[in-house]
C-alpha positions in Angstrom: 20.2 20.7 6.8 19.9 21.0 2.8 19.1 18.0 0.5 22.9 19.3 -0.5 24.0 18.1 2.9 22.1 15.1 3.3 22.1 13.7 0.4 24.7 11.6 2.1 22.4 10.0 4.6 19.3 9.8 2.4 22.0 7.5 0.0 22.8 5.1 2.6 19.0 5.1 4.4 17.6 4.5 0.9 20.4 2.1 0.3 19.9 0.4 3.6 16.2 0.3 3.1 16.7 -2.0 -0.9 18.5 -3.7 1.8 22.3 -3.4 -0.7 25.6 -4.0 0.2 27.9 -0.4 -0.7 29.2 -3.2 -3.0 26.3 -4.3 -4.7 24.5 -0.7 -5.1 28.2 0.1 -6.8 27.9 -2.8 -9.0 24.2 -2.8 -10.3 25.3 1.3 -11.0 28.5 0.7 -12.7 30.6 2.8 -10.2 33.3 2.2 -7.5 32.5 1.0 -3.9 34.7 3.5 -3.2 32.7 6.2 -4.4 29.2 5.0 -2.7 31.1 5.2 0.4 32.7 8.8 -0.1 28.9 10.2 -1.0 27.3 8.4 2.2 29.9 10.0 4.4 29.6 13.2 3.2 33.0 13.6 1.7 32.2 14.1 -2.2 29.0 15.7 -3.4 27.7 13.8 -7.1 27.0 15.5 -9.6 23.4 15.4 -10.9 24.3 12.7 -13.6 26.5 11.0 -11.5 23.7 10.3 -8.5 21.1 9.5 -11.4 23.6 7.0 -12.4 24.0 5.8 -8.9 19.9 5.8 -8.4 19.9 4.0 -11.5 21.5 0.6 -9.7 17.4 0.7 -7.3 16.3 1.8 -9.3 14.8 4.6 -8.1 14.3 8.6 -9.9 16.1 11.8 -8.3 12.9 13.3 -7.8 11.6 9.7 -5.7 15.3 10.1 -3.7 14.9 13.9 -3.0 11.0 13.7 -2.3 10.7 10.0 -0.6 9.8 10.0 3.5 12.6 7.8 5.1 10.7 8.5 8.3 8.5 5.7 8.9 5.7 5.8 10.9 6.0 4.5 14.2 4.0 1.8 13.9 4.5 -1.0 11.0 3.3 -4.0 12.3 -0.1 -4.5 13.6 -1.9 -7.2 15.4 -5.5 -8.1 14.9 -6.4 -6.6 18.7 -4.8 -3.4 17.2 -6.9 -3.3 14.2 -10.0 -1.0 14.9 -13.2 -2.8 14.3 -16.1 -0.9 11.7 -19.3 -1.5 12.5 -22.0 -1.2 9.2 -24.3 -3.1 10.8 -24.7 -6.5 12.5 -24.2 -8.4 10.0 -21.0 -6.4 8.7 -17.9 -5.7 10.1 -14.4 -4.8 9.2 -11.3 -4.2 11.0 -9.2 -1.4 9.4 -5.4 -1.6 8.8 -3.1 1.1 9.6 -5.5 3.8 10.8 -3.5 6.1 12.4 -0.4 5.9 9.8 0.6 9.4 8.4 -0.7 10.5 5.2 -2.2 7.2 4.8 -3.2 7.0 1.3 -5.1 3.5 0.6 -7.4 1.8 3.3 -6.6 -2.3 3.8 -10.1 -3.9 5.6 -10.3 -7.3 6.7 -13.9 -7.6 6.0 -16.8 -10.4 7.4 -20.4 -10.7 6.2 -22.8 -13.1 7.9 -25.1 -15.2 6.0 -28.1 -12.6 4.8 -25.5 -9.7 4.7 -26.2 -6.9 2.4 -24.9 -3.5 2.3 -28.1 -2.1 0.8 -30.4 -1.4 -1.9 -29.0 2.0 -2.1 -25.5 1.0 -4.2 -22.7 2.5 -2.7 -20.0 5.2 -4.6 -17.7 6.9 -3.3 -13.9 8.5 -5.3 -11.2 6.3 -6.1 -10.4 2.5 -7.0 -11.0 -0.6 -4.7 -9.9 -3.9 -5.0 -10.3 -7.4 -3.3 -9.6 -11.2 -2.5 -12.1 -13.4 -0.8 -10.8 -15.8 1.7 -13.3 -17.8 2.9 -17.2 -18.0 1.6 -19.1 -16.3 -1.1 -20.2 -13.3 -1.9 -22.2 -11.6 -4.7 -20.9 -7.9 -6.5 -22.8 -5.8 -8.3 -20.8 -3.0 -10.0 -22.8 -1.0 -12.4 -25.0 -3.5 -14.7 -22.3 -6.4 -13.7 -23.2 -9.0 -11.3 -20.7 -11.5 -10.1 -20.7 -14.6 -7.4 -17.6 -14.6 -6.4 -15.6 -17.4 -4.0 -12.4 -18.4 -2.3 -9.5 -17.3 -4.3 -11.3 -15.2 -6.7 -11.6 -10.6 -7.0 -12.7 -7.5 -8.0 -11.2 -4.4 -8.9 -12.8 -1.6 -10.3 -13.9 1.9 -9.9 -15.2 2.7 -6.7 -17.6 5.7 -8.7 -19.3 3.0 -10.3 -22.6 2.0 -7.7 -21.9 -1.0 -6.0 -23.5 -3.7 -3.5 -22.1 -6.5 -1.8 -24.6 -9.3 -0.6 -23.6 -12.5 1.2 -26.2 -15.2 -0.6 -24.6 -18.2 1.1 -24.5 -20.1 4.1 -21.0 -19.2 6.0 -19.1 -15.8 6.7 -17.7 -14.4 3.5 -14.6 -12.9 4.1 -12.5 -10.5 2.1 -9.5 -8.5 2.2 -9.5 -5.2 0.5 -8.0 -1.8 -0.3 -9.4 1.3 -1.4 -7.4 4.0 -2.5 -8.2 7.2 -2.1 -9.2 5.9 1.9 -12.7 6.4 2.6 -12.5 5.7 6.0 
């Protein structure tokens, strides 16, 4: 089947996905119902302008309609039994969202330090950008010459090339939730 064919299809899954009526993708476009139901059945074929129009109303780019993967994975939902537990040490651990999920492209960690936790002397680096919340505890960052005490409610983004060390100073669990992107796990 060509994109001609389907375009059809991919109107009413993307459609279905903004979670829009035919009448309210028609209004927030400026066209008739009637002609957001012709395209989804297959019975008219838009012109270029006329589906940029139409994506437009999402909005959303021709190149994002043509290129997007309406396939989900399988899975979208996951419990914290599902969630694969890493291991640094034993006083670090972090369970890893979504491992298996095609062409993942950011990591999600639920992450727990003991009291004394440290990820080492040797800073860590590795490509891409990470960011984070802490939930519960404290924790102390270093990123480059920067060091920070963080707590509940505060976070961090930066760039994950720039040497970095997490230590848990305090006396409870520090817990974080993070995401890295490009995945390093």
């Amino acid at each position: 089947m060509s994109n001609q064919d389907d375009i059809g299809q991919r109107l009413l899954l993307v459609r279905k996905i903004y979670g829009l009526t035919q009448r309210e993708l028609a209004r927030r476009a400026g066209v008739t119902n009637g002609a957001i139901s012709l395209i989804e059945q297959n019975r008219v074929s838009p012109s270029i302008s006329s589906l940029k129009k139409i994506l437009d109303g999402l909005p959303m780019s021709i190149a994002e309609f043509f290129t997007l993967d309406l396939i989900t994975s399988d899975k979208v939902f996951f419990r914290d039994n599902e969630l694969p537990d890493i291991t640094m040490d034993t006083k670090i651990t972090m369970k890893l969202l979504g491992l298996s999920s095609k062409g993942r492209t950011i990591q999600i960690l639920h992450e727990y330090y003991e009291p004394g936790a440290d990820t080492g002397e040797a800073m860590l680096r590795h490509n891409g950008e990470e960011g984070g919340i802490i939930v519960r505890g404290t924790i102390q960052l270093t990123v480059g010459d920067k060091i920070e005490n963080l707590s509940v409610g505060d976070g961090y983004y930066f760039n994950s090339q720039l040497p970095h060390r997490f230590v848990n100073n305090g006396n409870e669990i520090c817990e974080i939730v993070s995401a890295n992107s490009p995945p390093s796990f």
